[in-house]
C-alpha positions in Angstrom: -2.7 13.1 -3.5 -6.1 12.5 -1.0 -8.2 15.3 0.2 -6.0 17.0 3.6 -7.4 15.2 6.3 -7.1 15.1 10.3 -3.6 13.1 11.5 -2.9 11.6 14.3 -2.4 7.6 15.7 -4.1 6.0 19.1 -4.6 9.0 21.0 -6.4 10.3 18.3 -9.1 7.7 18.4 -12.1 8.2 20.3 -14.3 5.4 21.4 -17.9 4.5 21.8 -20.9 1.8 21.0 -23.2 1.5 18.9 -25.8 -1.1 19.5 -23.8 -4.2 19.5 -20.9 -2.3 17.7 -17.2 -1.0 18.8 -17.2 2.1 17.4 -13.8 4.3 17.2 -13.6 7.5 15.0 -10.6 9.5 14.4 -11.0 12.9 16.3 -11.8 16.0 14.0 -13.3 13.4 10.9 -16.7 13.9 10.2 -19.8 11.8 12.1 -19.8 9.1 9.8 -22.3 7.1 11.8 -25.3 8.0 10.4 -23.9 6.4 7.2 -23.0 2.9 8.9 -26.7 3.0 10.2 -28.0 3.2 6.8 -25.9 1.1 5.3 -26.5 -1.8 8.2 -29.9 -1.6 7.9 -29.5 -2.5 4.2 -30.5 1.5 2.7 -28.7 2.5 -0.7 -26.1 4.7 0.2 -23.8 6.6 -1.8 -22.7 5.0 -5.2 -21.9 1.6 -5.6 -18.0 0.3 -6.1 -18.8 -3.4 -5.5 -21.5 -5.9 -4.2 -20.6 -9.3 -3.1 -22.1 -11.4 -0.8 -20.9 -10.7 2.6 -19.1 -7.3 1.4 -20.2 -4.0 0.3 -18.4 -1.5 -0.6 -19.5 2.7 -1.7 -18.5 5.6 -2.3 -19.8 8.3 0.3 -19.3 12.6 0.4 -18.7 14.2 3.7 -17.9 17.8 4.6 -17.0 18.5 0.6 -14.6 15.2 0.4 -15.1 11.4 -0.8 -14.5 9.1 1.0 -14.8 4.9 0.7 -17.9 3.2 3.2 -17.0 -0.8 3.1 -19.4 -3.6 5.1 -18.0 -6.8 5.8 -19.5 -9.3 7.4 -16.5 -12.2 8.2 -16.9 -16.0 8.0 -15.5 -18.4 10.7 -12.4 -18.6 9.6 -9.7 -22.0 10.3 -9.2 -22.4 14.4 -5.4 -20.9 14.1 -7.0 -17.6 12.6 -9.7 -17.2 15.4 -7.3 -18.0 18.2 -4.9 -15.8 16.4 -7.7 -12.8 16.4 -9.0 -13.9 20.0 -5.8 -13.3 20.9 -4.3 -10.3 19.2 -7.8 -8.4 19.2 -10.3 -7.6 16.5 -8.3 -6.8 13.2 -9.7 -3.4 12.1 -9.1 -2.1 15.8 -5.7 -2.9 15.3 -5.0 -1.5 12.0 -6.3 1.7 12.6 -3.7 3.3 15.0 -1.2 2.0 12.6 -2.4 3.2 9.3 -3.5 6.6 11.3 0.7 6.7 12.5 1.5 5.9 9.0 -0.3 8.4 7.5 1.0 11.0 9.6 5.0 9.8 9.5 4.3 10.8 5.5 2.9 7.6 4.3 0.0 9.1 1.4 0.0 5.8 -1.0 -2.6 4.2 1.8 -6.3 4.9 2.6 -6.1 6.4 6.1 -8.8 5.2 8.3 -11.6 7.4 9.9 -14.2 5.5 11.4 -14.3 1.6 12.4 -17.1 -0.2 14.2 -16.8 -3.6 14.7 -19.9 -6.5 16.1 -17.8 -8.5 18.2 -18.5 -12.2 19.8 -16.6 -14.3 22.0 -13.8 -12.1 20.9 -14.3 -13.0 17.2 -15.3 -9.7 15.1 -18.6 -11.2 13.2 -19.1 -7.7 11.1 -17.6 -4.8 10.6 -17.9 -1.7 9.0 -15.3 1.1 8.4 -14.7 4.4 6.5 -11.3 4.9 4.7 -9.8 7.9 2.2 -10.9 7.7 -1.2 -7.5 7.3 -3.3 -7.5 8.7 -7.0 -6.4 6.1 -9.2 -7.2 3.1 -11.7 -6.6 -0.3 -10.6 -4.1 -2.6 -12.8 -5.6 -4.7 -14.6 -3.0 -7.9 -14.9 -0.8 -9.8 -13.5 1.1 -8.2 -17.1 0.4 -4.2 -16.4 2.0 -5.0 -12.5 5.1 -6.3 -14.2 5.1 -3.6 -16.3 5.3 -1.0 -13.1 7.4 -3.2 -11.1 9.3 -0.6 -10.1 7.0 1.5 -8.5 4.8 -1.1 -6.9 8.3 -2.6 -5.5 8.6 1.3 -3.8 5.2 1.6 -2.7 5.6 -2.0 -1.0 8.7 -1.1 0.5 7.6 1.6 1.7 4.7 -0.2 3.2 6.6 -2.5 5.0 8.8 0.3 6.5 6.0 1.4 8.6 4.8 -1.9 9.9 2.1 -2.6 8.1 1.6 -5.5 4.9 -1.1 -6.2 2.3 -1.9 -9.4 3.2 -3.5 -10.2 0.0 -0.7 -9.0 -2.5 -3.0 -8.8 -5.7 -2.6 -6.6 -8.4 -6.3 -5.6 -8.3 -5.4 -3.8 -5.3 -2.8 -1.4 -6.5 -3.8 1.8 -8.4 -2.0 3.9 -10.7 -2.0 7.4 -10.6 0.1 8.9 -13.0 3.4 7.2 -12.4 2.8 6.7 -8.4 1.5 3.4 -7.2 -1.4 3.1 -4.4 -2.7 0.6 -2.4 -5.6 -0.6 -1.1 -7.7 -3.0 0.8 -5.2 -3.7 3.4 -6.1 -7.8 4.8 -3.2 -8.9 6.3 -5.1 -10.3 9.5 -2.5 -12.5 11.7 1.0 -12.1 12.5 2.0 -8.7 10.8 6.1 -9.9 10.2 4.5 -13.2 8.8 2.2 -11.3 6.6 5.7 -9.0 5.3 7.2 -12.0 4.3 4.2 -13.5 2.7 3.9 -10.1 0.8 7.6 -10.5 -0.3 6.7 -14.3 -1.5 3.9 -13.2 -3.2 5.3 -10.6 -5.0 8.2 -12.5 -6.6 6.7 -15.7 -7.3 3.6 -14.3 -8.8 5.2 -10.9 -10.5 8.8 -11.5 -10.4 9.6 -8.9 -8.0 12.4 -9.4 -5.5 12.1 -6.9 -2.2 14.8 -6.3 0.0 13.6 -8.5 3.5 16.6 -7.0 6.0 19.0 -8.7 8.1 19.4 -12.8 8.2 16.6 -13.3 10.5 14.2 -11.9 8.2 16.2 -13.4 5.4 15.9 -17.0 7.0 11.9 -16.0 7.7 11.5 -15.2 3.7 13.2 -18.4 2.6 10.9 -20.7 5.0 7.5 -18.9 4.4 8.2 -18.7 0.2 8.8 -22.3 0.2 5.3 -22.9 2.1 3.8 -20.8 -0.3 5.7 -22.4 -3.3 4.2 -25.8 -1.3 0.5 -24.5 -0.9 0.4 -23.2 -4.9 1.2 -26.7 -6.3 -0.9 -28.6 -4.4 -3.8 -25.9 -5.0 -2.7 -26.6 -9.0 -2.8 -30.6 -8.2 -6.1 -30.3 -6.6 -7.9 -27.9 -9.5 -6.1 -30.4 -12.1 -8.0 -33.2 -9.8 -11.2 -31.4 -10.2 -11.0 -30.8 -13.9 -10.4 -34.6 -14.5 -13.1 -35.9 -12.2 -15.2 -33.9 -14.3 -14.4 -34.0 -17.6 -12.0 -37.6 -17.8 -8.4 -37.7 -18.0 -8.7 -37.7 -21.9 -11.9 -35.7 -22.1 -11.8 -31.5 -22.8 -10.6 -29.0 -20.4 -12.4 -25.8 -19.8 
């Protein structure tokens, strides 16, 4: 189980700026601004849990507890997804209240959320930086070890789902196994959050064979349509890499 840790959904949240930033912190977490300024400005801070381009992500201490500092700085995405987020609102502001609600109707296999500022433009959220729970656990390591637990990462999705909220990118990198329980993390499931349900429940049975429950015939009707999309997108994304692999190698030449 996480550190104990203040509860509470929107009316929990206060609000401020920072520079160019949207800040929102959840009342009674610690000040974890001083740690986004560092971090911003490109200082080492805490230890490191991954570096990419465009992301970083550590591991901070606050008031005697860990907690998870992440940077992202987000790309243009396709003109559905920015009228989608011009529309709806920058995504982390939106998530927030949710996860904080979650959290305190009893869901603990999420990271709560305790800080979020967000550089917006035109609407569009160009970079943002929040501060989640640190969740004990060690991430499966294949498609193979989430078939193995497909019971409990078939709970911890429906459990999920009860409270609103989806993964959005339903990879089994981003479940952790503690004991016998099943966590997630790294919740990216940016548009339309009933679309990004059913795209979970797609995901999840074409890629690891397990079938979740998706309600009544509306949402059954919504599952059939957006699985055979997906079924569409992942054959023409195998057509296109075989494409690739025979532009550069021949059609009778050898394959990586």
């Amino acid at each position: 189980m996480p550190d104990e840790a203040p509860r509470g959904g929107q009316s929990a949240i206060e609000t401020s700026s920072w520079g160019d930033f949207r800040v929102r912190r959840r009342r009674g977490s610690p000040d974890f601004l001083p740690f986004a300024e560092r971090l911003s400005a490109g200082e080492e801070v805490g230890d490191v849990l991954a570096d990419h381009p465009g992301r970083k992500v550590r591991l901070i201490e606050a008031d005697g507890r860990r907690y998870v500092l992440k940077w992202d700085r987000t790309p243009p995405g396709r003109w559905e997804k920015r009228l989608g987020e011009a529309v709806r609102g920058p995504y982390y502001s939106r998530l927030m209240p949710m996860v904080n609600r979650a959290v305190e109707n009893g869901l603990d296999i999420i990271q709560n959320i305790h800080f979020v500022a967000e550089r917006v433009e035109n609407g569009l959220c160009r970079e943002a930086i929040l501060v989640l729970d640190y969740l004990p656990g060690t991430p499966l390591a294949s498609r193979a070890e989430c078939g193995a637990h497909a019971g409990a990462v078939a709970e911890a999705l429906t459990r999920l789902h009860g409270h609103g909220l989806a993964m959005g990118d339903l990879n089994y990198r981003n479940f952790l196994l503690d004991g016998d329980a099943i966590r997630i993390i790294d919740l990216s499931a940016r548009g339309c959050f009933l679309l990004a349900r059913a795209k979970d429940r797609s995901r999840a049975r074409m890629m690891y064979k397990i079938r979740l429950a998706g309600g009544g015939p509306a949402a059954r009707m919504l599952d059939l349509g957006v699985h055979m999309q997906q079924t569409a997108f992942y054959l023409l994304r195998r057509v296109r890499d075989r494409n690739k692999v025979n532009m550069l190698y021949g059609r009778k030449g050898p394959r990586p």
